[in-house]
C-alpha positions in Angstrom: -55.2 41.8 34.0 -56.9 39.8 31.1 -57.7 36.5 30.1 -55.9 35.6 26.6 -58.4 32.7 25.1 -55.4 31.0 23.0 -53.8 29.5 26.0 -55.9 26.6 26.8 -55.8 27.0 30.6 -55.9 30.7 30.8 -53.3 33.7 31.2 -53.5 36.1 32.8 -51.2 39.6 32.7 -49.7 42.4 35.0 -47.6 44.7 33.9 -44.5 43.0 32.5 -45.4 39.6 33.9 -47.8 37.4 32.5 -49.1 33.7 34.4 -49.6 30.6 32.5 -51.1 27.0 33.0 -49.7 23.7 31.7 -51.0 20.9 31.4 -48.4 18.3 32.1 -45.0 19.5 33.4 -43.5 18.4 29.8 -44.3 21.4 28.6 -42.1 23.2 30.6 -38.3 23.1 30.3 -36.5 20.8 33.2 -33.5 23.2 33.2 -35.6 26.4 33.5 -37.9 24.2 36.5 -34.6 23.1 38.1 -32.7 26.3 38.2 -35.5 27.2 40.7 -36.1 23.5 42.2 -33.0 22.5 42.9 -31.4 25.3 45.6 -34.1 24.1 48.0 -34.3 21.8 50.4 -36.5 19.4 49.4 -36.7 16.9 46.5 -39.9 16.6 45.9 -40.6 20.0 43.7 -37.3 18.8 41.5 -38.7 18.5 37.8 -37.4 15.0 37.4 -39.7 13.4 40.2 -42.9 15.2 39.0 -42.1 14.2 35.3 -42.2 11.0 37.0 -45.1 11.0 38.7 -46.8 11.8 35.0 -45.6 9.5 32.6 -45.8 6.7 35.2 -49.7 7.4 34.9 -49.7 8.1 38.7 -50.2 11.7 38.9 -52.6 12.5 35.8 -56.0 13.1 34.7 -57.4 9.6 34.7 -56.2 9.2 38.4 -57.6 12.0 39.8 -54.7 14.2 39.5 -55.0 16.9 36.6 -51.8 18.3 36.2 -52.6 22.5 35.8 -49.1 24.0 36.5 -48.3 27.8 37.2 -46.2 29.2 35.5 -44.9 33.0 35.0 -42.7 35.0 32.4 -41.0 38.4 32.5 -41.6 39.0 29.2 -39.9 35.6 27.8 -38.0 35.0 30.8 -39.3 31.9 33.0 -39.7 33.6 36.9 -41.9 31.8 39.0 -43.7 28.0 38.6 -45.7 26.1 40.9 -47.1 22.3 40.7 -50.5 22.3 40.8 -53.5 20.1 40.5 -57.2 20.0 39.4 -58.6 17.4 41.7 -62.2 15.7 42.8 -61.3 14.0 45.6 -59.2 14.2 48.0 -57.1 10.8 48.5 -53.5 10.7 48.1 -53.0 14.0 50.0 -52.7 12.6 53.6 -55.0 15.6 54.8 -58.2 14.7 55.4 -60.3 16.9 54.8 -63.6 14.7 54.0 -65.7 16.6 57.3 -65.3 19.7 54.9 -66.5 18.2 52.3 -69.1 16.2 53.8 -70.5 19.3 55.7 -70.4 21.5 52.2 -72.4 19.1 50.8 -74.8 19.6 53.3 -74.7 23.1 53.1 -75.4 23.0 49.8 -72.2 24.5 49.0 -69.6 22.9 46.2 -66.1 21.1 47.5 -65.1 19.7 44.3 -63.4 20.3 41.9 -60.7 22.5 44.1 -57.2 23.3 42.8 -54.4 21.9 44.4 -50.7 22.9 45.2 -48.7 20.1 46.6 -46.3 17.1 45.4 -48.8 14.3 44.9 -48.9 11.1 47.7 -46.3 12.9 49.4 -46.6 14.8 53.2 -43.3 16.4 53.7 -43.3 20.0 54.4 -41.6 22.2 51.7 -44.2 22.8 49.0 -44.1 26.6 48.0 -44.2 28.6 44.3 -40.5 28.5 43.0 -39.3 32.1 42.3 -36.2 33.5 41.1 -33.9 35.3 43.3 -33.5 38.0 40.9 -37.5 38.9 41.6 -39.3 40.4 43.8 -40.9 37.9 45.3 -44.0 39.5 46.6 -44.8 40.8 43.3 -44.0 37.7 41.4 -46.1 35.9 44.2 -48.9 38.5 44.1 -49.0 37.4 40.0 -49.4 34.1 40.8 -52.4 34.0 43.6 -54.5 36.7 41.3 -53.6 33.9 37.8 -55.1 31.3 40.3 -57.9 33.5 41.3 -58.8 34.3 38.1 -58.8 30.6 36.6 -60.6 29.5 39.4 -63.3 32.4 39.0 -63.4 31.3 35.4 -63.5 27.3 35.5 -66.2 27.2 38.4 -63.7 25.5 41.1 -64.4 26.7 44.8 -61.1 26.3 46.4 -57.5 26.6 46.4 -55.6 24.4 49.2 -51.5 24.4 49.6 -50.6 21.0 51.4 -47.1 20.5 53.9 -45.9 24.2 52.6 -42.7 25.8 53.5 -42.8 27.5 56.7 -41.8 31.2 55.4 -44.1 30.7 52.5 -46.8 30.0 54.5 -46.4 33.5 56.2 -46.2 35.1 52.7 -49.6 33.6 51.6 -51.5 34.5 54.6 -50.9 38.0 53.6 -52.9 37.0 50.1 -56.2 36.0 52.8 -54.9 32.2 52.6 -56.3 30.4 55.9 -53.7 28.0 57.4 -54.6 24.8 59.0 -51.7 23.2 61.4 -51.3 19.7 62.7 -47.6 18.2 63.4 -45.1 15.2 62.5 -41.9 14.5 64.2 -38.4 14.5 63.1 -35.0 13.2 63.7 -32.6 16.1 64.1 -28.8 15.3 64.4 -27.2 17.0 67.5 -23.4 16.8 66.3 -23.9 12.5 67.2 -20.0 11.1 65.9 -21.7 7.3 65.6 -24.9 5.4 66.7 -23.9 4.7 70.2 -22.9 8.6 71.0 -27.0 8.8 69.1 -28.1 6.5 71.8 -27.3 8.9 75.1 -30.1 10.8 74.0 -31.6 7.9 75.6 -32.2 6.6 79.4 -31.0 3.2 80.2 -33.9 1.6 79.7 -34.7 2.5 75.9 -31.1 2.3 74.9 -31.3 -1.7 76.5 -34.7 -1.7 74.2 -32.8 -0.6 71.1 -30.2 -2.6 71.5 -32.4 -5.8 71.6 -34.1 -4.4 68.7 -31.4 -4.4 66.9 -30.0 -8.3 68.0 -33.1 -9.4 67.0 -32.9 -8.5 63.8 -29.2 -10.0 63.2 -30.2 -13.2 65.5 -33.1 -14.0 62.9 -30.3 -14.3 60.4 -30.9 -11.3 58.3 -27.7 -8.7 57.1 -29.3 -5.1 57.0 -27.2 -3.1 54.0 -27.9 0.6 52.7 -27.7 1.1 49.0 -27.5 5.0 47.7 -27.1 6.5 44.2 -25.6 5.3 41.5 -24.3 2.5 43.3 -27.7 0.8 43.6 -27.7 -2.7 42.0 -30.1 -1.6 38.9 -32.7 -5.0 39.7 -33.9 -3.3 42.8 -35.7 -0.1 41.3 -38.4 -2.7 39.8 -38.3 -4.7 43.0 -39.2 -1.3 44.9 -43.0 -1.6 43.8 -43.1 -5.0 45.2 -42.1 -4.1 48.4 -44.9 -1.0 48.3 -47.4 -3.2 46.5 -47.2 -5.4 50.0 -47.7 -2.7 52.2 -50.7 -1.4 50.5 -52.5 -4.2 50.4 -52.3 -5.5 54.0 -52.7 -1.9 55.2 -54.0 0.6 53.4 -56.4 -0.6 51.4 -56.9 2.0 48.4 -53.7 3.7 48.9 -51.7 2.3 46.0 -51.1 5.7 44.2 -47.7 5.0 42.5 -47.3 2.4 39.5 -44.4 0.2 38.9 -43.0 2.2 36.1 -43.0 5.1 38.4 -40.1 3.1 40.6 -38.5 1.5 37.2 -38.1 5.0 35.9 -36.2 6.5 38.5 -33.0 5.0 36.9 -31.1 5.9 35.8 -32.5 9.4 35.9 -33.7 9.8 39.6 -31.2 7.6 41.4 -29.0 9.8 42.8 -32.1 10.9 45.2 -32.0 7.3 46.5 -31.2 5.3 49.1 -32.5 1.6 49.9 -31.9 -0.2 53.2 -32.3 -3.8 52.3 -32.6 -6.8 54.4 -31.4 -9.7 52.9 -31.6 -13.6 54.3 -29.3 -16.4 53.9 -32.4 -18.4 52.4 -33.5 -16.1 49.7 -29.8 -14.9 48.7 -27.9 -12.1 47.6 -30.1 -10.9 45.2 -33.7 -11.0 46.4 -33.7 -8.7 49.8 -37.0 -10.3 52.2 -37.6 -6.7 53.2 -37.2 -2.6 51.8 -37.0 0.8 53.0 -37.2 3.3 50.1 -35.3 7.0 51.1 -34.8 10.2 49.0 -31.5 12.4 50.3 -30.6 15.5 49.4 -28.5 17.5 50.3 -28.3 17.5 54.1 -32.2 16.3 54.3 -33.7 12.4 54.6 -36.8 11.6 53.4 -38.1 8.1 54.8 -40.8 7.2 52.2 -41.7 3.5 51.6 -41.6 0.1 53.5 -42.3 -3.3 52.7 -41.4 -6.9 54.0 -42.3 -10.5 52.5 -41.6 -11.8 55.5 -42.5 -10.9 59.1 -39.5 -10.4 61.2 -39.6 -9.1 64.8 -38.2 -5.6 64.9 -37.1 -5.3 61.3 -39.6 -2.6 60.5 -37.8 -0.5 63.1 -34.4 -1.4 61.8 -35.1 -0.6 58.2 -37.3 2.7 58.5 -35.6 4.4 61.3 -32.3 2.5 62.9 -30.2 1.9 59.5 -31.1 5.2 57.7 -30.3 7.1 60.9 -26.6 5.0 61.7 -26.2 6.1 58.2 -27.3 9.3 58.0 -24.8 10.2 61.0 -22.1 8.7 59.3 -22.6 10.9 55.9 -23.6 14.2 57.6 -27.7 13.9 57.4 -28.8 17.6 60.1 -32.3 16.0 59.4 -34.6 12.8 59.3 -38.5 12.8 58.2 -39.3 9.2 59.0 -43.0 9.6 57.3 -46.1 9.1 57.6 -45.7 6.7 60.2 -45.7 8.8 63.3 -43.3 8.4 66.5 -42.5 5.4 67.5 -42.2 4.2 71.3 -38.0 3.9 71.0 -37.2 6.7 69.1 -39.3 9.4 71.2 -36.4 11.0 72.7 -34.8 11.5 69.8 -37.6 13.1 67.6 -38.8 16.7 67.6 -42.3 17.7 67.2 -42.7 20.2 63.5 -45.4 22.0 63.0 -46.7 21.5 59.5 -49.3 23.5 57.5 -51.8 23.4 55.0 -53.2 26.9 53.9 -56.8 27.3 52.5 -58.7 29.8 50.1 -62.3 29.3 49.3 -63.4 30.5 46.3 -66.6 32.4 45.8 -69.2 30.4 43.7 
């Protein structure tokens, strides 16, 4: 194995495979990235939403997120990537891990930089490398962790975390001395429900009476509740998204503003048929102007609950539009599986949510 001092990140070789690092995920071809991407479960590793995520001047250099992608070749074939990320803090990973760094510091011992492997701003398990079924993927992976090794020997960083990984990878990697750290989220699983009310025998009498109020209360305070998806969003809402976002930040999570608008404006036309919008819209503000939004990504048989915002208060629309709505519709369209968010388990839906354990996985460098 040998560093080749033309590639400006570093390369590293073994045998017939050779590892690379990119500095913005441009460089690297979308259909080659997706080929891998797309045959998984989640969303968020798809080339489209961390192009995204760079040229919307979230997810680069200036905000604390260097883009330093893996990538690795069989001779000129593409086998194996991985998103990653040069980083010297640690917001915007929804791990907190600020006691470590705090106590390094007073051990005298260097936190930052560290190299990061996760989709930025975003906690949903499924990060892993992407590998091609055609290779072996404990050698390909073997490639990867000693190119990361060896850049991070070179460039003086002291760690290498994996955030919200892939269950089975995670396995894999503790084999490579990775360290894993586990904590939990819940999430809706669908148990064969035919409509809402068959959903709501999960419950006892008493919460499905709660729900049900829930839900009048919304339609009493004169609002209409509609889900949007695809291609048949109405194209004015993608820049209305960031509003809606915006509003949540700031009353809060103060600091937590990661994304930009142009990061929601540019996910049409390109993105959109990841989304779906629940939009609540009052006879007051019209047709056009919805007084509250929950931003969803789907795929496949997966939800992904990921923004909420209202310009209004409303009692109990928070609960229609980030958990009621996108679960009546995910049962009507076939969705096996519901990550609310960040949010955490809410007093209703308890019965209906199942705890996941979720994992980060560590490697400390030697300085």
């Amino acid at each position: 194995m040998k560093y080749c001092p033309q590639c400006d990140y570093g390369r590293t070789h073994f045998r017939s495979l050779h590892g690379c690092l990119a500095s913005a995920i441009a460089e690297i071809d979308a259909t080659d990235w997706d080929t891998l991407a797309q045959p998984l479960a989640t969303p968020f590793l798809e080339w489209e939403w961390l192009h995204n995520l760079e040229t919307s001047g979230s997810a680069t250099a200036r905000t604390g997120w260097q883009p330093c992608h893996l990538t690795v070749r069989r001779d000129r074939q593409l086998v194996g990537f991985a998103p990653m990320y040069i980083k010297a803090h640690s917001y915007g990973e929804f791990v907190f891990d600020h006691q470590w760094a705090d106590l390094s510091q007073r051990l005298g011992v260097r936190y930052y930089p560290k190299l990061l492997g996760m989709t930025p701003f975003t906690p949903a398990v499924g990060y892993r490398f992407l590998i091609a079924p055609s290779e072996d993927e404990a050698e390909v992976t073997g490639v990867m962790v000693a190119a990361i090794d060896h850049f991070c020997d070179r460039n003086h960083i002291f760690g290498c975390n994996f955030l919200f990984v892939d269950p089975d990878w995670r396995r894999l990697m503790e084999q490579h001395g990775f360290s894993s750290w586990l904590h939990h989220s819940y999430i809706w699983g669908n148990r064969d429900f035919q409509n809402f009310d068959d959903y709501l025998q999960a419950f006892n009498a008493n919460q499905r009476r709660n729900i049900k109020r829930e839900r009048k209360a919304v339609t009493k305070a004169g609002l209409r509740v509609e889900t949007h998806v695809g291609e048949a969003i109405p194209h004015h809402l993608f820049p209305q998204i960031y509003n809606f976002y915006s509003s949540t930040c700031d009353k809060f999570f103060w600091g937590s503003k990661y994304l930009t608008r142009k990061f929601f404006e540019q996910l049409y036309p390109n993105y959109a048929e990841r989304v779906m919008l629940v939009a609540a819209y009052h006879e007051d503000w019209g047709d056009h102007k919805p007084v509250g939004l929950s931003f969803c990504l789907r795929k496949d048989e997966n939800l992904y609950g990921r923004y909420w915002g209202c310009f209004e208060e409303f009692d109990c629309l928070h609960f229609e539009a980030c958990y009621y709505k996108p679960i009546e519709w995910g049962i009507s369209t076939g969705i096996q599986r519901f990550d609310p968010g960040a949010g955490g388990r809410t007093r209703s839906d308890a019965a209906s949510q199942q705890p996941q354990i979720t994992a980060c996985i560590v490697s400390t460098m030697s300085a």
